[in-house]
C-alpha positions, 0 to 999 in steps of 0.5 A: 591598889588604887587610890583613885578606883576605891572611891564611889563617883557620887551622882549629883541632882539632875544626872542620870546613869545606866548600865546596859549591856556592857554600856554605861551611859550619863544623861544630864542637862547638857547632854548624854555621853556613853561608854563602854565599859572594859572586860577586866572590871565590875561596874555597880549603879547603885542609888547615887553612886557608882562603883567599880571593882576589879574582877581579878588582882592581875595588871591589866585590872588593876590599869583599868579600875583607876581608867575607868573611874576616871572615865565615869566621874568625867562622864558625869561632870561633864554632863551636869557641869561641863569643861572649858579651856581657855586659849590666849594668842600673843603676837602683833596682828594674830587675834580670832574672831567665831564667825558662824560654825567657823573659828578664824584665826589670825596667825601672822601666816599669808593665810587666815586659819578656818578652824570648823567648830565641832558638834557639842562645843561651843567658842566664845571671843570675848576679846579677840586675843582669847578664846574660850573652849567649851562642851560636855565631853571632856577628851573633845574640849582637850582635843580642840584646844590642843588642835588650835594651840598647833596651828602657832605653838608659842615659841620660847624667845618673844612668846608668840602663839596661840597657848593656854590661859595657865601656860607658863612658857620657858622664856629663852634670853637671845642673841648676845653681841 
């Protein structure tokens, strides 16, 4: 049974949810996201909430009750409220700077790294050891921050690199005489 599927995604003000033809889609006021919804459970917009079910007790339902919950409350909560992700870089000289559609990054390499800002995410630099990731669609915010995080992972000695605000790096004593 699961704990996450059993409950109804409440609909807040503002936010409007469809089911057609198999797609569910969220419009709000910062954007409209859509989903298709899996075979293996029943989707119900009713009033302010939706609900969903599965269709049969086997395995795969029951996976995709609680994925598809999931899924739909990130849907609506992106949409009315948004994500954000915070990055900070540490290291001497390494900082970033948002410059047009570009984020350029200092990373100690030979090199500046040009990271082109993707439709629906916006980037801010309020110092230049920080950046500030966000959107509506919360994969794509995830999926940003993890691709500038790879550029200069922090490593485990001095904790240079680029690494999430509520990151704690496993710091590692060095080489002993």
């Amino acid at each position: 049974m699961s704990r996450v599927g059993k409950n109804p995604v409440e609909v807040p003000q503002g936010v409007n949810v469809q089911l057609a033809d198999g797609i569910l889609s969220a419009k709000g006021k910062l954007g409209e996201l859509k989903m298709p919804v899996s075979e293996y459970v029943d989707v119900v917009v009713e009033g302010n909430s939706v609900t969903v079910k599965p269709k049969n007790e086997d395995k795969r339902a029951r996976a995709m009750w609680g994925t598809t919950r999931a899924n739909i409350q990130n849907m609506v909560t992106g949409v009315s409220v948004g994500f954000t992700k915070e990055l900070e870089i540490n290291g001497v000289g390494y900082r970033a700077q948002v410059q047009g559609k570009n984020l350029q990054l200092n990373l100690g390499f030979s090199h500046d790294v040009i990271y082109p800002i993707p439709e629906g995410i916006q980037m801010k630099c309020e110092k230049p050891t920080s950046v500030t990731i966000t959107g509506y669609n919360k994969q794509i915010v995830g999926q940003v921050a993890a691709e500038i995080r790879a550029y200069r992972p922090p490593e485990p000695y001095k904790g240079k690199g680029v690494k999430y605000a509520d990151e704690t790096i496993l710091r590692k004593e060095g080489k002993k005489k």
